[in-house]
Structures are given as structure tokens and as C-alpha cells.
RODRENZA-864191 format. One line per field, with one value per residue (C-alpha): residue in three letters; x, y, z. Coordinates in nm, 2 decimals, padded with zeros to 4 digits. Layout:
# residues N
r <- ALA  ... $
u <- X  ... $
v <- Y  ... $
w <- Z  ... $
# end
This chain:
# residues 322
r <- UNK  UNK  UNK  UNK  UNK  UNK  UNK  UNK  UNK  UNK  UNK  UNK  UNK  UNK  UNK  UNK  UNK  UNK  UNK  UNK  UNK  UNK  UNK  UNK  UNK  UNK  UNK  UNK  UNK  UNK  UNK  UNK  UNK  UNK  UNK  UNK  UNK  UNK  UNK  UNK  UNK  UNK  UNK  UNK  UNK  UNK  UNK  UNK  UNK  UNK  UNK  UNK  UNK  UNK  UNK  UNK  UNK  UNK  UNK  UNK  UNK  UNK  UNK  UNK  UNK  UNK  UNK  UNK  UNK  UNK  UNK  UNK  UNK  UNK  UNK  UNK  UNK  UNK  UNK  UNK  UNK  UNK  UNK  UNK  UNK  UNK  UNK  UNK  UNK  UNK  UNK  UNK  UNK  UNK  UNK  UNK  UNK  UNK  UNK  UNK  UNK  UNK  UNK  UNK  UNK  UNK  UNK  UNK  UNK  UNK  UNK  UNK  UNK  UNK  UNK  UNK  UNK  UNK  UNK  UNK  UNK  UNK  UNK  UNK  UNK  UNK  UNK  UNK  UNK  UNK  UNK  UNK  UNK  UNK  UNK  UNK  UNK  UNK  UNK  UNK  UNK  UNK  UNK  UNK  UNK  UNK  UNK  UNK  UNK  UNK  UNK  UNK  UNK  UNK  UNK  UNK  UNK  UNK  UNK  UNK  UNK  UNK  UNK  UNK  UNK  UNK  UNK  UNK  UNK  UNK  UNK  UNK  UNK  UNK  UNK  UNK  UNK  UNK  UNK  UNK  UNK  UNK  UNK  UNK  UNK  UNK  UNK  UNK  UNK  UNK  UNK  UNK  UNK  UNK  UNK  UNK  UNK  UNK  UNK  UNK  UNK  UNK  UNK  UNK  UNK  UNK  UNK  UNK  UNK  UNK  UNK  UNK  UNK  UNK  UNK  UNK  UNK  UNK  UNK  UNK  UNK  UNK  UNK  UNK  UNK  UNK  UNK  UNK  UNK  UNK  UNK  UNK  UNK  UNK  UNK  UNK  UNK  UNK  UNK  UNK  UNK  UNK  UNK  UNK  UNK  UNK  UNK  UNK  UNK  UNK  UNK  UNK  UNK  UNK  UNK  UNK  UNK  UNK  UNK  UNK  UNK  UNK  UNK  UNK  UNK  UNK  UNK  UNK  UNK  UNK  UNK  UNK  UNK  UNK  UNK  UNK  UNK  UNK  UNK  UNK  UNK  UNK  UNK  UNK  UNK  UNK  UNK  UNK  UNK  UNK  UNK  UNK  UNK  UNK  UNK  UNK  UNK  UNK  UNK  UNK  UNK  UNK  UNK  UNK  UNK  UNK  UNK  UNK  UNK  UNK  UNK  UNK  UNK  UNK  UNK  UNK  UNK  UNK  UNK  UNK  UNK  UNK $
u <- -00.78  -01.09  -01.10  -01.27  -01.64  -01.69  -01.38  -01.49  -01.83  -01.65  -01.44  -01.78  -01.90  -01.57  -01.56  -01.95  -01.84  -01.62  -01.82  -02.12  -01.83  -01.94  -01.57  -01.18  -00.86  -00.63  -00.38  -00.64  -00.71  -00.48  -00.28  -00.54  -00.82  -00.59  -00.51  -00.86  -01.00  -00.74  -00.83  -01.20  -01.15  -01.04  -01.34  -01.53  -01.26  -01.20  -01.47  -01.45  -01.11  -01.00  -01.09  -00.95  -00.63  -00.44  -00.26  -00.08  00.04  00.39  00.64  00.95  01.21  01.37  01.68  01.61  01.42  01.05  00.79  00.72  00.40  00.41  00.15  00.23  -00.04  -00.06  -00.27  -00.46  -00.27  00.06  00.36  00.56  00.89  00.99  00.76  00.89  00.77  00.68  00.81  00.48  00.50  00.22  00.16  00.04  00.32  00.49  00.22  -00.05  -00.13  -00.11  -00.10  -00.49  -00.52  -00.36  -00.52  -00.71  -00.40  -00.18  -00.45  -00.50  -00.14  -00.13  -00.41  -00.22  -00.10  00.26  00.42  00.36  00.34  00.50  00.36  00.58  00.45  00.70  00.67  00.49  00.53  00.56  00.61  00.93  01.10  01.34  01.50  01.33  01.09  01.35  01.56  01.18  01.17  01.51  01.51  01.18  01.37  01.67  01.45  01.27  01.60  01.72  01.36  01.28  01.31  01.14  00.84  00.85  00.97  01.28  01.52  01.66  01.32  01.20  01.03  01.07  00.73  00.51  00.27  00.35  00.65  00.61  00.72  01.03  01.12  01.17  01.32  01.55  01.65  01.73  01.96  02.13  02.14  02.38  02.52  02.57  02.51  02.61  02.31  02.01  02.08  01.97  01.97  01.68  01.50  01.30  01.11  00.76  00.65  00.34  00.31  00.63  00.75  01.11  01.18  01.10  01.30  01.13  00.80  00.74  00.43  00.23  00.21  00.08  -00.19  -00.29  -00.30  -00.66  -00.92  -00.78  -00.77  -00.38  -00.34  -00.03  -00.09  -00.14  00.20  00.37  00.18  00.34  00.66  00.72  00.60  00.87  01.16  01.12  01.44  01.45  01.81  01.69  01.49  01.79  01.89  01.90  01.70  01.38  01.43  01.61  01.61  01.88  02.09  02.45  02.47  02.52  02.52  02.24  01.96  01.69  01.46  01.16  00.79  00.74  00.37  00.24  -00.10  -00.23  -00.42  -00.12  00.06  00.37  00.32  00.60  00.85  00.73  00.89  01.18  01.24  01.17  01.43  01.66  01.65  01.69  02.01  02.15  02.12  01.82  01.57  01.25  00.86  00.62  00.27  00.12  -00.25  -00.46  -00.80  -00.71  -00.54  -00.27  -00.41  -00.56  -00.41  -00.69  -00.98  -01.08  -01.43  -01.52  -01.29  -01.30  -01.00  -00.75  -00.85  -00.65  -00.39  -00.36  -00.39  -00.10  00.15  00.01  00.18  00.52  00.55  00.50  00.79  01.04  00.95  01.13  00.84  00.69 $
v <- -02.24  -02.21  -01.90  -01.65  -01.65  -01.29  -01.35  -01.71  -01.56  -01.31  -01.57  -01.76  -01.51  -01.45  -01.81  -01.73  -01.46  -01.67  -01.97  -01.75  -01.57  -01.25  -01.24  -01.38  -01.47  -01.16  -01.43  -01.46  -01.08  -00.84  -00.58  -00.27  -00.52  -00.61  -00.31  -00.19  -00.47  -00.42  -00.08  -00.09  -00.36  -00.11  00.03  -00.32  -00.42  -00.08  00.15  00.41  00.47  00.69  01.06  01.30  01.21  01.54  01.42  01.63  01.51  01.56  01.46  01.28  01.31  00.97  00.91  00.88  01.24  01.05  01.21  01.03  01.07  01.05  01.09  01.21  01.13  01.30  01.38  01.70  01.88  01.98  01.79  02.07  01.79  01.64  01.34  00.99  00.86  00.51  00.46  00.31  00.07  -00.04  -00.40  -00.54  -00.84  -00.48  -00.52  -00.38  -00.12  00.21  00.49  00.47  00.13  00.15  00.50  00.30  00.12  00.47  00.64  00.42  00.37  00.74  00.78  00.55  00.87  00.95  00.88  01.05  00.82  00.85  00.67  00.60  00.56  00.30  00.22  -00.11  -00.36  -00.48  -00.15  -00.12  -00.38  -00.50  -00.36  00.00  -00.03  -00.06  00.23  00.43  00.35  00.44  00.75  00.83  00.73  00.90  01.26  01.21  01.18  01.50  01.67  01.56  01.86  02.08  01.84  01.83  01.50  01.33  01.12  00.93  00.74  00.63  00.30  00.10  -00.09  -00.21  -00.56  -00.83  -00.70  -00.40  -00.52  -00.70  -00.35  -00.25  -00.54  -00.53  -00.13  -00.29  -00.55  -00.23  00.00  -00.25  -00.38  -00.05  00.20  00.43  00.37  00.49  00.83  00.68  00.46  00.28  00.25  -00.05  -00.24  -00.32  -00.64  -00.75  -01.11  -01.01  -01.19  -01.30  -01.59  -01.61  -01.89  -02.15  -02.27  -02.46  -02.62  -02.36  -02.22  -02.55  -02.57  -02.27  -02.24  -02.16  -02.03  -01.80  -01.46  -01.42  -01.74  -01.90  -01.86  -01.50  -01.49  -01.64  -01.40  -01.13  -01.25  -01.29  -00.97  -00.84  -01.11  -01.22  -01.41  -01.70  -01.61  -01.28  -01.45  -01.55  -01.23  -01.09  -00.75  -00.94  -01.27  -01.08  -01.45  -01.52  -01.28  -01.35  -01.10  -01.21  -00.90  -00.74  -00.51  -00.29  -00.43  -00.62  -00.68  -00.93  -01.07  -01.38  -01.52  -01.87  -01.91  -01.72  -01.89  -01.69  -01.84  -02.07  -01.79  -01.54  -01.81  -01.86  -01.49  -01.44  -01.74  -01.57  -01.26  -01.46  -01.62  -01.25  -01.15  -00.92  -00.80  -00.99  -00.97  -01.20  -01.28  -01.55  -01.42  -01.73  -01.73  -01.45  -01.42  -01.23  -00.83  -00.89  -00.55  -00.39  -00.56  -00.34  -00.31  -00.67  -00.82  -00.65  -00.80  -00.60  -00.35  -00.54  -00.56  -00.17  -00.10  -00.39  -00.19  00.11  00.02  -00.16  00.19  00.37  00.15  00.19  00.57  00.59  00.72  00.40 $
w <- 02.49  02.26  02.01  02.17  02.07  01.98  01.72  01.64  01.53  01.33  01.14  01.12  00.92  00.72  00.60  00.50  00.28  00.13  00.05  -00.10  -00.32  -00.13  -00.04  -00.13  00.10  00.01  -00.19  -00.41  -00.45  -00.71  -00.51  -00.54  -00.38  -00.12  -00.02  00.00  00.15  00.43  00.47  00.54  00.80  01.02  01.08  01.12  01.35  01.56  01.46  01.74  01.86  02.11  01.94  02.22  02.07  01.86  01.55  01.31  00.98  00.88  00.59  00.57  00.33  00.25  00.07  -00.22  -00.22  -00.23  00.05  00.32  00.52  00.89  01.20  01.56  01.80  02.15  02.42  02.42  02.71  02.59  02.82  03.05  02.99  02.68  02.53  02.51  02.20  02.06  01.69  01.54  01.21  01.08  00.95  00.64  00.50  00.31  00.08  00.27  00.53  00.58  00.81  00.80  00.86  01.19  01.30  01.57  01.72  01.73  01.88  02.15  02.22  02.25  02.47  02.74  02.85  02.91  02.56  02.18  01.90  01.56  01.28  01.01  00.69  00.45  00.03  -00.01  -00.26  -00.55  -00.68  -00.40  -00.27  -00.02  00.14  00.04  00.33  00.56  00.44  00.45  00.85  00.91  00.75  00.94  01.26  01.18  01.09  01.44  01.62  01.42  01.55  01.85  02.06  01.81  01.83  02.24  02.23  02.41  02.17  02.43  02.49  02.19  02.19  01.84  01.82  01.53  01.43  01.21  00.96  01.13  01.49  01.20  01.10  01.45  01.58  01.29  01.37  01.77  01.59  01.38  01.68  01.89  01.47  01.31  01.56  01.28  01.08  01.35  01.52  01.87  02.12  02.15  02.47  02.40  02.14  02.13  01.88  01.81  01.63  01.45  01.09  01.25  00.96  00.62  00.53  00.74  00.79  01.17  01.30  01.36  00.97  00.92  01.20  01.16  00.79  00.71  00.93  01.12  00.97  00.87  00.68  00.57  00.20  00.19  00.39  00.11  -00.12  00.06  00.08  -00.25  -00.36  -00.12  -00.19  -00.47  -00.45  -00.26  -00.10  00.07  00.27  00.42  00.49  00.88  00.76  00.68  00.88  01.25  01.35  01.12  01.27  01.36  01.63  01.99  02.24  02.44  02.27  02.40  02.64  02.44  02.51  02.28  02.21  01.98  01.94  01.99  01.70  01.44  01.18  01.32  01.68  01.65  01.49  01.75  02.01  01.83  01.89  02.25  02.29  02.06  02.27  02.58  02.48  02.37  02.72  02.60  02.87  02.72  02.84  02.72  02.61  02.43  02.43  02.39  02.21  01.90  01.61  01.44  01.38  01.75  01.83  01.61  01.73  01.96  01.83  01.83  02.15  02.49  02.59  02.38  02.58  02.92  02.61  02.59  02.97  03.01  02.77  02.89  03.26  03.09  02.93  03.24  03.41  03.08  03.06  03.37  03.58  03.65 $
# end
């Protein structure tokens, strides 16, 4: 399928910027520009999300005793039962990305109805690196199992879900649950991944077809990954690749979405089939005509809004009041 023309004509005008100097890839930006630049796209991409939406900012302790900054998002009437609650990490190759950058993707998760969302923020690099952003997530998993109740929500349905290495550091917490169940302080009900990073050791097809052009490209990945790993041998390792996992048994049910026009694309198959052959309970959706970061297009694509209502329903059925 064709790129969608209402995001083909906003990569037309990327590539514009680019070749009047106006603008850089992100691999060719320092850190501090990066992370900016990531920022603001937010409100180009998704500039009026869903504002009936409460949120309350909370800390985390990790660890190593640093503060942790975390969002819960929830509709405005209070629930009478205990809230299930999606997990939320945000994206952004652990270089990028914050809590602010994805605003517009928790609040419309939220405002799907039945479940919370926590948004967990995580130490980027290159000031932290592996396997610190990890540790970050499960510590803010592990403090939201301890919490639950006191925050109206229901630890035994809590949804592990983030984009890009986001939806890897979930996925990777579903490997540990069923792996070393004594590391997360719950059972998992399900995992939601968006375009997840599944293999950094490996580049297939569609890192090369997909390259340049396309709004994630396959340069900036590498950028990323090597502020991250710097060593070519954790790449290797299950925690940041989950596809090089060893493990073989059942995990939470998954709803697992790639995009056509992704550099990830092949990876994100590689996953699904991965899960398959685990016996995991797998949904999928390869959404033809975007890109990676589709989930906060809102603004620009009126199709991520059948994206939303989609998850919206598989919620509803793995809520357990579908």
C-alpha cells in the first residue's frame, strides 16, 4: 500500500527542511538537539489530545535512590471497583523521549475508558546506560504493584505496553515475569507493543528498504543504539534484543503492532512468530501506509484514531468485562 497522503505530505515537507538546511536527521544532531527536536514534534504531530483526562504527577524511587517521575492518567469520574491499568513506556531509542513527549498517546489510551494509565518515566542515555533503563521500569513496576490499591487500581490487571524500545522494555518484563518471576511483583495481564526494537544484533530487509525517508531511519537507530550499548556484545543480550531470548514457555497475551513503512517491520515479525512458537496468545497488526511513531500522529492521520478505538475494544475483552 502507498504511504498515506496526509503523512506522505508531512515527510514531503521533512525532506524540504532538510534540503534547505532548515532542519537535520536526529543522527546528525548532538543529544540536547535531539531531545528537543523530539519534544516539540509532539505538538505538530498530536496537538490537541484528549483534555478531559485527570493526571497527577507522582515520584518513584529507584534503586539506586535517584527520583523517578511518573504520570497516572484517568478519567474524570472516579471508578466504584479497582482500575486496571496499562504500564505506559515511552519511546525514543533510550536516548530520547519523555513523559512529555508521549502526553498525547497516554491521554488517549486513558480516555478509552475502563483502564488508568501509568507512565513511567526511565534515565536516557548516554549519561545512563544499559541496563539502567530497565532497572528504572522495573522499579516503577514493582512500586505500582506495592500501590495499587492505594491509587484505586487493581495489580492483577496491569497491561505492560509501550512504542519502539518502549514496547522492548515491556516485552522484556513479560519474558522476566514467566524467567524470574522474582524480579516483577506481578503477574502480568498482557502486553501491548507498538513497532517494538526486538534485535539489535541484526539488521533484515526492511532496515535496508526503509532506511531513509521514512521518519525513523535506520541510521539514527544505530545512533541510539550505541549511545545505549556501546559494546557490540550486549547487543546480544535478551534484555535489549527479547528476540534473543532462550526462553520457551507461554507469556502474557500480546497485541503486537508493526508498520509498513518501519525499518523495524521485519524485527516486529520476527517477534510475533517468536511468540507464536512459545505458545503465547498473539494479536496482530501490520498497519499499512505509516510509519514508526504512527501512534502519535493523531493530529495529522485520522486513522490512528480506528488504531485507538481497536485497542480500546481488545482492552475491554482482556479487562475481563469485554
Amino acid at each position: 500500500m502507498a504511504l498515506h497522503p496526509d503523512l506522505a505530505a508531512f515527510l514531503e515537507l521533512v525532506e524540504f527542511g532538510r534540503l534547505t538546511g532548515r532542519s537535520l536527521p536526529m543522527h546528525a544532531m548532538d543529544v540536547t538537539q535531539a531531545r528537543a527536536e523530539f519534544e516539540s514534534s509532539s505538538q505538530v504531530l498530536d496537538p490537541s489530545p484528549p483534555g478531559h483526562v485527570m493526571v497527577s504527577a507522582l515520584q518513584v524511587s529507584a534503586r539506586d535512590g535517584t527520583c523517578l517521575a511518573a504520570r497516572l492518567y484517568r478519567q474524570d469520574q472516579a471508578a466504584a471497583d479497582l482500575q486496571p491499568v496499562i504500564l505506559y513506556l515511552h519511546g525514543g531509542g533510550y536516548v530520547v523521549g519523555s513523559l512529555d513527549s508521549h502526553d498525547s498517546v497516554c491521554r488517549r489510551l486513558a480516555a478509552l475508558g475502563e483502564f488508568a494509565v501509568l507512565a513511567a518515566d526511565y534515565r536516557l542515555a548516554p549519561q545512563q546506560q544499559f541496563p539502567v533503563a530497565l532497572h528504572d521500569v522495573l522499579d516503577t513496576a514493582n512500586w505500582l504493584a506495592e500501590r495499587a490499591a492505594a491509587l484505586g487500581l487493581d495489580k492483577r490487571r496491569i497491561v505492560l505496553a509501550g512504542d519502539s524500545v518502549g514496547a522492548s522494555l515491556a516485552a522484556v518484563m513479560a519474558i522476566m515475569a514467566v524467567e524470574q518471576p522474582e524480579a516483577l511483583a506481578f503477574k502480568p495481564l498482557a502486553q501491548l507493543l507498538f513497532y517494538p526494537v526486538t534485535d539489535m544484533a541484526c539488521q533484515r530487509d526492511s532496515h535496508h528498504q526503509h532506511a531513509e525517508g521514512y521518519l525513523l531511519e535506520t541510521p539514527t537507530l544505530e545512533w541510539f543504539y550505541r549511545h545505549y550499548v556501546p559494546q557490540p556484545e550486549q547487543r546480544l543480550d535478551w534484555r535489549v534484543s527479547p528476540l534473543r531470548s532462550t526462553l520457551r514457555e507461554a507469556l502474557a497475551p500480546a497485541y503486537l503492532f508493526v508498520a509498513e513503512y518501519d525499518p523495524l517491520h521485519d524485527e516486529g515479525i520476527a517477534y510475533r512468530d517468536w511468540l507464536l512458537a512459545s505458545g503465547t496468545p498473539v494479536r496482530f497488526a501490520r498497519v499499512e501506509g505509516l510509519t514508526h511513531d504512527f501512534l502519535r500522529m493523531s493530529g495529522i492521520v485520522g486513522q490512528v484514531g480506528d488504531i485507538y478505538r481497536d485497542v480500546g475494544e481488545w482492552l475491554q475483552v482482556i479487562g475481563g468485562r469485554g
